[in-house]
ZASE-976155 format. One record per residue (C-alpha): x, y, z; residue number from 1. Coordinates in Angstrom, 2 decimals, decimal comma, m for minus. Example, Ala and Ser with C-alpha at 12.3 -4.5 7.8 and 13.67 -1.06 7.14 Angstrom:
BEGIN
+---------+---------+---------+-----+
:       x :       y :       z :   n :
+---------+---------+---------+-----+
:   12,30 :   m4,50 :    7,80 :   1 :
:   13,67 :   m1,06 :    7,14 :   2 :
+---------+---------+---------+-----+
//
This chain:
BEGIN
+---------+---------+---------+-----+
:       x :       y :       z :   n :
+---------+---------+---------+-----+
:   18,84 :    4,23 :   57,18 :   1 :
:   14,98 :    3,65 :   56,86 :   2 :
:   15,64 :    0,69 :   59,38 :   3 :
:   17,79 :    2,92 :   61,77 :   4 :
:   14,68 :    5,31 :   62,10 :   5 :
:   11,99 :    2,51 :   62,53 :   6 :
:   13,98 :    1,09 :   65,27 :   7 :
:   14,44 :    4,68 :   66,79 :   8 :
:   10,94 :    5,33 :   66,80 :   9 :
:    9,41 :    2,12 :   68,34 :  10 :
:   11,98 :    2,63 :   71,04 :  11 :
:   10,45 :    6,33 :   71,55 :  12 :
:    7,18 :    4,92 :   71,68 :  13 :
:    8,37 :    2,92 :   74,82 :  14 :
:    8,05 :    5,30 :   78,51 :  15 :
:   11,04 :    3,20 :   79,69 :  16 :
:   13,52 :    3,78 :   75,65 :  17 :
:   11,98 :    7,93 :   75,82 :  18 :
:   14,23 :    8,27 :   79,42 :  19 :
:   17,04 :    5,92 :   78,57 :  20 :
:   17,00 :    8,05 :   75,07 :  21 :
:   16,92 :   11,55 :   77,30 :  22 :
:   19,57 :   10,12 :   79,73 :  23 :
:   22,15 :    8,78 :   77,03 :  24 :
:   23,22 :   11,69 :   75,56 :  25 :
:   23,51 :   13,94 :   78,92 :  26 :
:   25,48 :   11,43 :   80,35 :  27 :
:   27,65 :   10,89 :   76,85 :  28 :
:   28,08 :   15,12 :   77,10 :  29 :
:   28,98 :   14,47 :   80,79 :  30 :
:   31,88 :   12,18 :   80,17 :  31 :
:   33,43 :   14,10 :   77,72 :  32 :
:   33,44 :   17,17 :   79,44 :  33 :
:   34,73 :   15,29 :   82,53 :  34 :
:   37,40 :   13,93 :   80,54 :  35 :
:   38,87 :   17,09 :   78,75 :  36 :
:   37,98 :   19,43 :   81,73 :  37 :
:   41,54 :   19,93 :   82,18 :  38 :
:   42,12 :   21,57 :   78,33 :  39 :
:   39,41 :   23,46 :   78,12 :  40 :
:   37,96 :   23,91 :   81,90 :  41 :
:   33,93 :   24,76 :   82,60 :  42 :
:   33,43 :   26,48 :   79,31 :  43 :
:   33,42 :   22,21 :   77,06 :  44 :
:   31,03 :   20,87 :   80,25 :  45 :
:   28,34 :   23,96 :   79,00 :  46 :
:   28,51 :   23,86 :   75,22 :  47 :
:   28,04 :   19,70 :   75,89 :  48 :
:   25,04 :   19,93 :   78,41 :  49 :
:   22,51 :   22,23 :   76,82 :  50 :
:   22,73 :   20,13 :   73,07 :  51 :
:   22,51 :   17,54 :   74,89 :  52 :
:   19,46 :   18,33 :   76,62 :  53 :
:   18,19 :   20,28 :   73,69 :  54 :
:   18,08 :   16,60 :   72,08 :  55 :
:   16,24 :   15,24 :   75,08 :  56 :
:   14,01 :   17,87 :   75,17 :  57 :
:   12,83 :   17,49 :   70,97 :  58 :
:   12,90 :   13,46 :   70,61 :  59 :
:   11,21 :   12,23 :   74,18 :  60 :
:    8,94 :   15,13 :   75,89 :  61 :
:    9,02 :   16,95 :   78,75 :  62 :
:    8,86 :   14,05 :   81,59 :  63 :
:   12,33 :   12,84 :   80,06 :  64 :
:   13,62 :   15,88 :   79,85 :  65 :
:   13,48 :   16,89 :   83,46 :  66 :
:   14,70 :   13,90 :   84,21 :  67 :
:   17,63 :   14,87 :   82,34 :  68 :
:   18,26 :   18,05 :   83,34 :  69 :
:   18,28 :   16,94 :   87,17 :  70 :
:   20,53 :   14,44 :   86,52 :  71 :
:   23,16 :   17,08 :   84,41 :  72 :
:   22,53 :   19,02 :   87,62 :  73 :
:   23,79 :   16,88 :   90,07 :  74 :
:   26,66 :   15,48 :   87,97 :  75 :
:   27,95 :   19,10 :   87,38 :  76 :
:   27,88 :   19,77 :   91,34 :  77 :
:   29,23 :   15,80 :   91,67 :  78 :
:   32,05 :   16,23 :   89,50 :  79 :
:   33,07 :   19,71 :   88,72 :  80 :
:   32,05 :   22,30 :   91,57 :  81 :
:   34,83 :   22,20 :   94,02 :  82 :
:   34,71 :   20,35 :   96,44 :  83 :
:   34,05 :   17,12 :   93,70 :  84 :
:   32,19 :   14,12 :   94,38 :  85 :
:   30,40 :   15,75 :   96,59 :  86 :
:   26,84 :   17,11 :   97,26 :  87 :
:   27,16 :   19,63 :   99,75 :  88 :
:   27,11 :   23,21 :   99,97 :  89 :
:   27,52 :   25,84 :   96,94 :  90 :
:   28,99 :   28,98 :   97,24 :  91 :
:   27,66 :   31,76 :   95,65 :  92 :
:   29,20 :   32,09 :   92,21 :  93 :
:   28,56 :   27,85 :   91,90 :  94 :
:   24,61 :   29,04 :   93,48 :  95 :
:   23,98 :   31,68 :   90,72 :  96 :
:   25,75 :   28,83 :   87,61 :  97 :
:   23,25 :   26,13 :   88,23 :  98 :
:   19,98 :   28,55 :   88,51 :  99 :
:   21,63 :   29,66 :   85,00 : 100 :
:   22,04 :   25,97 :   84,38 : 101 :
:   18,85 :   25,47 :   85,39 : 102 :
:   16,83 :   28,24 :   83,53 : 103 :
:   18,88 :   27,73 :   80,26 : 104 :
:   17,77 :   23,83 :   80,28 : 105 :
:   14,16 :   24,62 :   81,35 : 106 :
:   14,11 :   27,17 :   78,02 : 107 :
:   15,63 :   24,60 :   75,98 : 108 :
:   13,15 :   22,12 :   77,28 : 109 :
:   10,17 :   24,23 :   76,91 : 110 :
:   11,09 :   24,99 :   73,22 : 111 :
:   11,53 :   21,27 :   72,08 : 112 :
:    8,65 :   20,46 :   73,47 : 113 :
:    6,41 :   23,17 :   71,65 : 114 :
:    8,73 :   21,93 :   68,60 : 115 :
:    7,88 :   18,22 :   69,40 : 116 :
:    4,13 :   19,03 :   69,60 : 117 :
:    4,07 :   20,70 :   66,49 : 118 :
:    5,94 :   18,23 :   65,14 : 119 :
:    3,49 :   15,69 :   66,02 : 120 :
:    0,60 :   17,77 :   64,32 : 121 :
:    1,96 :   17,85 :   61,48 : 122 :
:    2,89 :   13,96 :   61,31 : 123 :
:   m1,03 :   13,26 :   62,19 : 124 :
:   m2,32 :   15,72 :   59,14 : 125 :
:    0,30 :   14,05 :   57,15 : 126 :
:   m1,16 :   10,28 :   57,96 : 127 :
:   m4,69 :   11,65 :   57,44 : 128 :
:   m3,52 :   13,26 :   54,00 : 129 :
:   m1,60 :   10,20 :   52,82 : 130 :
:   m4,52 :    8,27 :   54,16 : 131 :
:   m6,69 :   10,47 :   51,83 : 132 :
:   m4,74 :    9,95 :   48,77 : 133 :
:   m4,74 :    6,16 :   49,35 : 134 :
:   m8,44 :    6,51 :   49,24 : 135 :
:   m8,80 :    8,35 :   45,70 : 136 :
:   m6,39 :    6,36 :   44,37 : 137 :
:   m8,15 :    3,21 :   45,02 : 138 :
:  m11,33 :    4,70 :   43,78 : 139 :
:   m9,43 :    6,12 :   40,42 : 140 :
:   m8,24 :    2,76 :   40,15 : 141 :
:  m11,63 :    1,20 :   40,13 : 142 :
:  m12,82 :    3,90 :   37,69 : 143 :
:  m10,16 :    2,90 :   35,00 : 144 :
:  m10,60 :   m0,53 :   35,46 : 145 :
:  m14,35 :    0,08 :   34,44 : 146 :
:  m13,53 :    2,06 :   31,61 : 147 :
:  m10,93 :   m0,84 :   30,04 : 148 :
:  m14,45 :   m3,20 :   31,16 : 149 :
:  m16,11 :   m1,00 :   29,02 : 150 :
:  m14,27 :   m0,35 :   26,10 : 151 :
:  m13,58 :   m4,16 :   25,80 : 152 :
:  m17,15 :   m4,38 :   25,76 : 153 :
:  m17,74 :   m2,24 :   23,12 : 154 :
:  m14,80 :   m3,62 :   20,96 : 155 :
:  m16,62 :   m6,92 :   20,98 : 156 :
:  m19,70 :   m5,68 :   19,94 : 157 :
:  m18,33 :   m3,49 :   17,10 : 158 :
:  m16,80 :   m6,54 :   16,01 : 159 :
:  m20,03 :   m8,36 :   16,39 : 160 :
:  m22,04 :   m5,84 :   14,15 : 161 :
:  m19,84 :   m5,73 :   11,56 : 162 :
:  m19,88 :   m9,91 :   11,21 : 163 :
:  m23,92 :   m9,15 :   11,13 : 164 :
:  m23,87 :   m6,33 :    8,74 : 165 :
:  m21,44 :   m8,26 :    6,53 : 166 :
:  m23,73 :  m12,04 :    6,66 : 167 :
:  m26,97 :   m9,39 :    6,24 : 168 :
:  m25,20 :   m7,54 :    2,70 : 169 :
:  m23,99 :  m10,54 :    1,67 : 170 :
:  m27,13 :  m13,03 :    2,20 : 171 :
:  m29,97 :  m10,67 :    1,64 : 172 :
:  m28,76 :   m6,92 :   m0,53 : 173 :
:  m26,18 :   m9,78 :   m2,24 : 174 :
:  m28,88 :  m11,92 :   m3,71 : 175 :
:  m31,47 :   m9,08 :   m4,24 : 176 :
:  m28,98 :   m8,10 :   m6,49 : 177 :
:  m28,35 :  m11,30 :   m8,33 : 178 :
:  m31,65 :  m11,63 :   m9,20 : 179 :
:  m32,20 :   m7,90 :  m10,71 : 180 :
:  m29,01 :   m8,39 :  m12,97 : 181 :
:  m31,04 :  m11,37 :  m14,52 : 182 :
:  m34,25 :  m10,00 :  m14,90 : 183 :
:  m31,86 :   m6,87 :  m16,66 : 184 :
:  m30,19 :   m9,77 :  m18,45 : 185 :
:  m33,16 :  m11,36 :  m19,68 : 186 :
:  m34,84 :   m8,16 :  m21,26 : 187 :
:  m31,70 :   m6,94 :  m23,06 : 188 :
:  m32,08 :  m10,40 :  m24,82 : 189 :
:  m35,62 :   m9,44 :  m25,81 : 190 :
:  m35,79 :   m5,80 :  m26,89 : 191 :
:  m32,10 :   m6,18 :  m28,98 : 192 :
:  m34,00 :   m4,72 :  m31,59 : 193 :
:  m34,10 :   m1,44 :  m29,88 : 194 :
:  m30,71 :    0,07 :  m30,26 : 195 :
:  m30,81 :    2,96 :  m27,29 : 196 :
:  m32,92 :    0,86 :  m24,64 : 197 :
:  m30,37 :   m2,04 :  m25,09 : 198 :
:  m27,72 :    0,35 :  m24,51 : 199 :
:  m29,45 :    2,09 :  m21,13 : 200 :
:  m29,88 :   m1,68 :  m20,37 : 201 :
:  m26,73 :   m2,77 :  m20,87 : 202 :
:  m25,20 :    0,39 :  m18,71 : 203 :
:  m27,78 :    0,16 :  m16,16 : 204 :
:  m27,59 :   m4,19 :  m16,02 : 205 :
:  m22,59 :   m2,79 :  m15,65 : 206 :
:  m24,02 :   m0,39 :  m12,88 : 207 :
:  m25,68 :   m3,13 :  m10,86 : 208 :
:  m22,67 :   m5,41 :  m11,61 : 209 :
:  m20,18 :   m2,53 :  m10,28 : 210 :
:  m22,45 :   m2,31 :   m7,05 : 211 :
:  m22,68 :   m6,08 :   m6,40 : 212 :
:  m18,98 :   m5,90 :   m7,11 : 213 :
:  m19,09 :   m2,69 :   m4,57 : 214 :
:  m21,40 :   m4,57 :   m1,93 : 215 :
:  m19,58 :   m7,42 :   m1,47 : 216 :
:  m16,04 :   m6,27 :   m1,26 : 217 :
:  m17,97 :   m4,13 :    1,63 : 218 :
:  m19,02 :   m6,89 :    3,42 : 219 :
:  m16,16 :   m8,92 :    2,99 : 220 :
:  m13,77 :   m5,58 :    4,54 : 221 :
:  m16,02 :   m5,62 :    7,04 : 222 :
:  m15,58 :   m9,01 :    8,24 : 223 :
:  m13,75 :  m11,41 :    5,55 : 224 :
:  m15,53 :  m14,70 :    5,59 : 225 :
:  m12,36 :  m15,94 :    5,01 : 226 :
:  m11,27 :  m15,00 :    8,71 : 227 :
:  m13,65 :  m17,41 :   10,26 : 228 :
:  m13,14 :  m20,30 :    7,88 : 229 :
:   m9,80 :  m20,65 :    5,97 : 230 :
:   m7,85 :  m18,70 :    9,00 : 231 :
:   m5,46 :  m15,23 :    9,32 : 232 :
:   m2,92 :  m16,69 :    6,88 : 233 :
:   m5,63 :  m16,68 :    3,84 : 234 :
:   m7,40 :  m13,34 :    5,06 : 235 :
:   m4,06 :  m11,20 :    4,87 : 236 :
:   m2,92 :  m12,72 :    1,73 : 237 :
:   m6,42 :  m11,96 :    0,37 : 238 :
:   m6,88 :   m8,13 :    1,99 : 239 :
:   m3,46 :   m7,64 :    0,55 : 240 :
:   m4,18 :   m8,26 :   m2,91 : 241 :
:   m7,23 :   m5,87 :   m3,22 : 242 :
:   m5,28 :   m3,90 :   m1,46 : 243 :
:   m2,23 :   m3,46 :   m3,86 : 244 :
:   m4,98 :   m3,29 :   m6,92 : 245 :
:   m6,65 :   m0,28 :   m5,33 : 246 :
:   m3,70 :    1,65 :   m4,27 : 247 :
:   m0,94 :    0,92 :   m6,34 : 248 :
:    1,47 :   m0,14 :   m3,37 : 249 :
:    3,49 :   m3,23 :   m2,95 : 250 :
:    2,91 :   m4,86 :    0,26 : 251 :
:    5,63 :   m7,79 :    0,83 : 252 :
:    3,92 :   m9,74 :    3,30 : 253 :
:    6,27 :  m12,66 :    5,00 : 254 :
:    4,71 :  m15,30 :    7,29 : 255 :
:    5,33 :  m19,22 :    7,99 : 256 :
:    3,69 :  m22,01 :    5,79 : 257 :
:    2,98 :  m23,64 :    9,30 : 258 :
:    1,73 :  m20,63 :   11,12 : 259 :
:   m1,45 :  m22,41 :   11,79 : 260 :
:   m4,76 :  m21,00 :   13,42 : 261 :
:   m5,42 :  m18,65 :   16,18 : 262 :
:   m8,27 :  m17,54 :   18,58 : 263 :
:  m10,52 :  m15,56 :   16,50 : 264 :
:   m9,97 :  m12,97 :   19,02 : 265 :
:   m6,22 :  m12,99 :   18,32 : 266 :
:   m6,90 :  m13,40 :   14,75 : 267 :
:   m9,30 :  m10,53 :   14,04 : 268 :
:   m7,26 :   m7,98 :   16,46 : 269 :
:   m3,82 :   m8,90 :   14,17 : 270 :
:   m6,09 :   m8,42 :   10,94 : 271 :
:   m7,61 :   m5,10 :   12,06 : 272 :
:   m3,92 :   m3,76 :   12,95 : 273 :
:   m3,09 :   m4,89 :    9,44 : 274 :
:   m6,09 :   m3,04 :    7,92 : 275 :
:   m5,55 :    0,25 :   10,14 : 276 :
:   m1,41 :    0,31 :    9,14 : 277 :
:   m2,09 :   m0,31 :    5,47 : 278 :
:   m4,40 :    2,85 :    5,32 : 279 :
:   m2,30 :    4,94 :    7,27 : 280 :
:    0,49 :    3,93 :    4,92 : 281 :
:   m1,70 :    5,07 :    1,68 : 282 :
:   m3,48 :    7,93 :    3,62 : 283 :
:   m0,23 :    9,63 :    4,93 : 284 :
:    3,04 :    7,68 :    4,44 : 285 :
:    3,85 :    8,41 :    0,74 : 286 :
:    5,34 :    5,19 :    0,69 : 287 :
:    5,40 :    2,75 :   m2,56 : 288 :
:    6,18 :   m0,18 :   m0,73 : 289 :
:    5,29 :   m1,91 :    2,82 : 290 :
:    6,67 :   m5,05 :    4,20 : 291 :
:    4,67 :   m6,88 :    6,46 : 292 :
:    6,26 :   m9,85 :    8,62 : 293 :
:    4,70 :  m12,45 :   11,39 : 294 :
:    5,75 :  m14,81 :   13,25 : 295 :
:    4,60 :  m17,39 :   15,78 : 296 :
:    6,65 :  m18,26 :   18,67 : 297 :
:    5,98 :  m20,79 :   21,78 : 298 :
:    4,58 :  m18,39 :   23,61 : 299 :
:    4,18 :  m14,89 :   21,44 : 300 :
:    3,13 :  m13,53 :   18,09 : 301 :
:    5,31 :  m10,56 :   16,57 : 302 :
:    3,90 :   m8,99 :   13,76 : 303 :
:    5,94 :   m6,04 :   12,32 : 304 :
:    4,70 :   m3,27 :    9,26 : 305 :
:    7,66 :   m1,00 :    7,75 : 306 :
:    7,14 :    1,47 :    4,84 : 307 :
:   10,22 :    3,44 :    3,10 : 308 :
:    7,69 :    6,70 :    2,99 : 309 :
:    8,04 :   10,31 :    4,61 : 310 :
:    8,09 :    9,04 :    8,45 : 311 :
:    7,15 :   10,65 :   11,35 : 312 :
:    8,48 :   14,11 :   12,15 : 313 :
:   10,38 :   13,58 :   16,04 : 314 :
:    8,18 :   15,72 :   17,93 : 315 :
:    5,19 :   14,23 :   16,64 : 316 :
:    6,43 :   10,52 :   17,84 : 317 :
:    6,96 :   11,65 :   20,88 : 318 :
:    4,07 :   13,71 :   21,25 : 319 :
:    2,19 :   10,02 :   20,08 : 320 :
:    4,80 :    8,32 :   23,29 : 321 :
:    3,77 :   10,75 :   25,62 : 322 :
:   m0,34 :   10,99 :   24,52 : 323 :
:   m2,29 :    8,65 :   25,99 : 324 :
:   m4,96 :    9,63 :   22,66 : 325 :
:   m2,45 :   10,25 :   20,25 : 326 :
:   m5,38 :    9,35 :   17,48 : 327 :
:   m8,68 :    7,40 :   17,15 : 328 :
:   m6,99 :    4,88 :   14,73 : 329 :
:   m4,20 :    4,45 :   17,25 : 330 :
:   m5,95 :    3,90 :   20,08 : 331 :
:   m7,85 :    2,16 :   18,83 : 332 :
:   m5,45 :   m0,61 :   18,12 : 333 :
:   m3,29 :   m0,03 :   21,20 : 334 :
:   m6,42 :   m0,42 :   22,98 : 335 :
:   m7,50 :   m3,64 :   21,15 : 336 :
:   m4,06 :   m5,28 :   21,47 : 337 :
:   m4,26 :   m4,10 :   25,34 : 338 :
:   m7,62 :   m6,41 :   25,62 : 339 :
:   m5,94 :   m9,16 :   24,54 : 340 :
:   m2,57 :   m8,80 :   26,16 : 341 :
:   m0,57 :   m7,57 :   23,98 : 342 :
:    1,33 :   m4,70 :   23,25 : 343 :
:    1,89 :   m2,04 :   20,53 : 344 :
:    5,11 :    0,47 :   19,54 : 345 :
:    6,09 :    2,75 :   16,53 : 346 :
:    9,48 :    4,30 :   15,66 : 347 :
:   10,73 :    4,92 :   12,84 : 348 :
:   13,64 :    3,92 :   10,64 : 349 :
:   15,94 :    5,35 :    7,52 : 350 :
:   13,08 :    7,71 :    6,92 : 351 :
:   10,03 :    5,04 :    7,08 : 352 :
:    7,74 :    4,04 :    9,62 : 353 :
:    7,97 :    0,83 :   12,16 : 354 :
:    4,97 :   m0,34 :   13,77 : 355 :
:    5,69 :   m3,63 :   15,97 : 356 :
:    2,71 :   m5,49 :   17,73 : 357 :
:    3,24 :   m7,91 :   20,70 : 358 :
:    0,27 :  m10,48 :   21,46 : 359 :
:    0,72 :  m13,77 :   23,52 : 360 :
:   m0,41 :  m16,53 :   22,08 : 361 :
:   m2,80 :  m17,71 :   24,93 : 362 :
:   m5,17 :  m14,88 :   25,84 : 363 :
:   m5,48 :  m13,44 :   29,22 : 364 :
:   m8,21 :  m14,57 :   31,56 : 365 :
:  m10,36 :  m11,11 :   32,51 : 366 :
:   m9,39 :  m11,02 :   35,62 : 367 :
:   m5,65 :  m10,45 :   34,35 : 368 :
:   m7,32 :   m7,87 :   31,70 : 369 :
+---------+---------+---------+-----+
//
């Protein structure tokens, strides 16, 4: 159909295809007429003329159209006014038919043309709106693709300041710390004689203990040394541990003895979804249990987190399908697994909650981001 019109219109763009496109259907109208003339007389050769130079007249302008109509003329006198195939003389009634003829196809004709002209108006304004749109859409395109620039920018360096506010708590506060719980150390040995300052010792020698304990598992949620030099596989199994300590739920976690490394880019956005599903799942889910599973294919890494807790109410999921900020802690991730290729859904199952994460093994160059 498209292809039809196409062809249709480059032959109306043509002088020569706009009168063989006027002159077609006259003479097609002209032929039929002729040949049922005797069954239904003058009355056919009318009703086929005037649509057919109504057709002229909208499609290929007024030139055309006159064209057209002269040609009807002459074909009527030629072949139906008695005396046929003839051009001579016309009597009165056959005088008075083709000024009617006449007037009713220059009517016709001066109606599709004001039709065609508006028509063609409205075809330019169209082009120039379309044009338009094409236009902001480019430049809303090139806005977005700034805003992913710059949100991958600022992923990086939140990533970046945490690994420096972890190596500065661990290397300087860390030590600081050390030191004080010897110095507390070494006078509780020497004033054991005095019951109540030992004892405000000893507390305050536990407190700094507790916040050494405090400042390092800090540093080490903030960035896990253990990311950057034993790998993901060691990092999880760690995270998960203090994890189940501190809240109480059992975290299954299932992953290949030869999983090998990663980027560190792949590594530390699968170990911050980790981290942001296990604290939804003890903020929200109710759960007592969450099963954690990834794998490593040729070309993709699946990593899948399921709790058997309260779920997500229907309109709420797909309020979070249809959002494009359904939260900060979910964007946040979709976002980060965007950056790196990947991709990120949740549904939910038998009354828990499914979140499955998508990431190809080699990252994408940034042009491709």
């Amino acid at each position: 159909m498209a292809n039809n019109s196409t062809h249709f219109s480059r032959i109306l763009k043509h002088p020569i295809g706009r009168y063989a496109a006027a002159l077609l259907p006259v003479l097609v109208a002209l032929v039929v007429a002729r040949a049922l003339a005797p069954v239904f007389g003058e009355t056919l050769l009318y009703a086929a003329i005037f649509p057919a130079i109504a057709l002229a007249a909208w499609w290929c302008g007024i030139g055309p159209t006159i064209l057209s109509t002269l040609v009807a003329v002459a074909a009527v006198k030629y072949w139906f006014l008695p005396p046929v195939q003839t051009i001579g003389t016309l009597t009165a009634r056959q005088a008075l038919d083709m000024i009617g003829l006449i007037l009713g196809a220059t009517i016709i004709a001066a109606l599709g043309e004001m039709r065609r002209r508006e028509n063609h108006v409205l075809r330019s304004e169209q082009g120039e709106l379309e044009e338009r749109v094409r236009q902001r859409t480019a430049e809303l395109d090139v806005a977005n693709e700034g805003l992913r620039d710059l949100t991958a920018r600022l992923m990086q360096l939140q990533d970046d300041e945490r690994r420096r506010i972890a190596r500065e708590l661990h290397d300087s506060v860390g030590q600081t710390l050390a030191a004080l719980s010897m110095n507390l150390s070494a006078i509780e040995s020497d004033v054991k004689r005095l019951s109540q300052t030992t004892k405000t010792i000893a507390d305050s020698a536990a407190l700094v203990q507790d916040m050494n304990k405090e400042v390092r598992t800090i540093s080490h949620l903030l960035h896990p040394p253990l990311l950057d030099e034993a790998g993901l596989v060691s990092a999880l199994r760690w995270y998960i541990d203090g994890f189940t300590q501190r809240s109480q739920i059992a975290v299954e976690l299932e992953i290949p003895e030869d999983f090998g490394r990663l980027s560190r880019e792949l590594e530390t956005g699968i170990f911050r979804t980790v981290q942001e599903c296990l604290t939804n799942i003890h903020r929200h889910s109710g759960s007592s249990t969450a099963r954690i599973c990834l794998i490593r294919l040729d070309h993709e890494v699946r990593l899948q987190i399921k709790d058997h807790g309260v779920g997500i109410p229907g309109d709420k999921l797909e309020e979070m399908a249809l959002s494009a900020t359904p939260g900060v802690g979910l964007r946040g991730m979709r976002e980060r697994l965007r950056q790196l290729g990947g991709t990120l859904e949740i549904g939910c199952d038998r009354g828990g909650t499914i979140v499955e994460a998508r990431l190809p093994v080699e990252l994408p160059s940034p042009a491709a981001a």
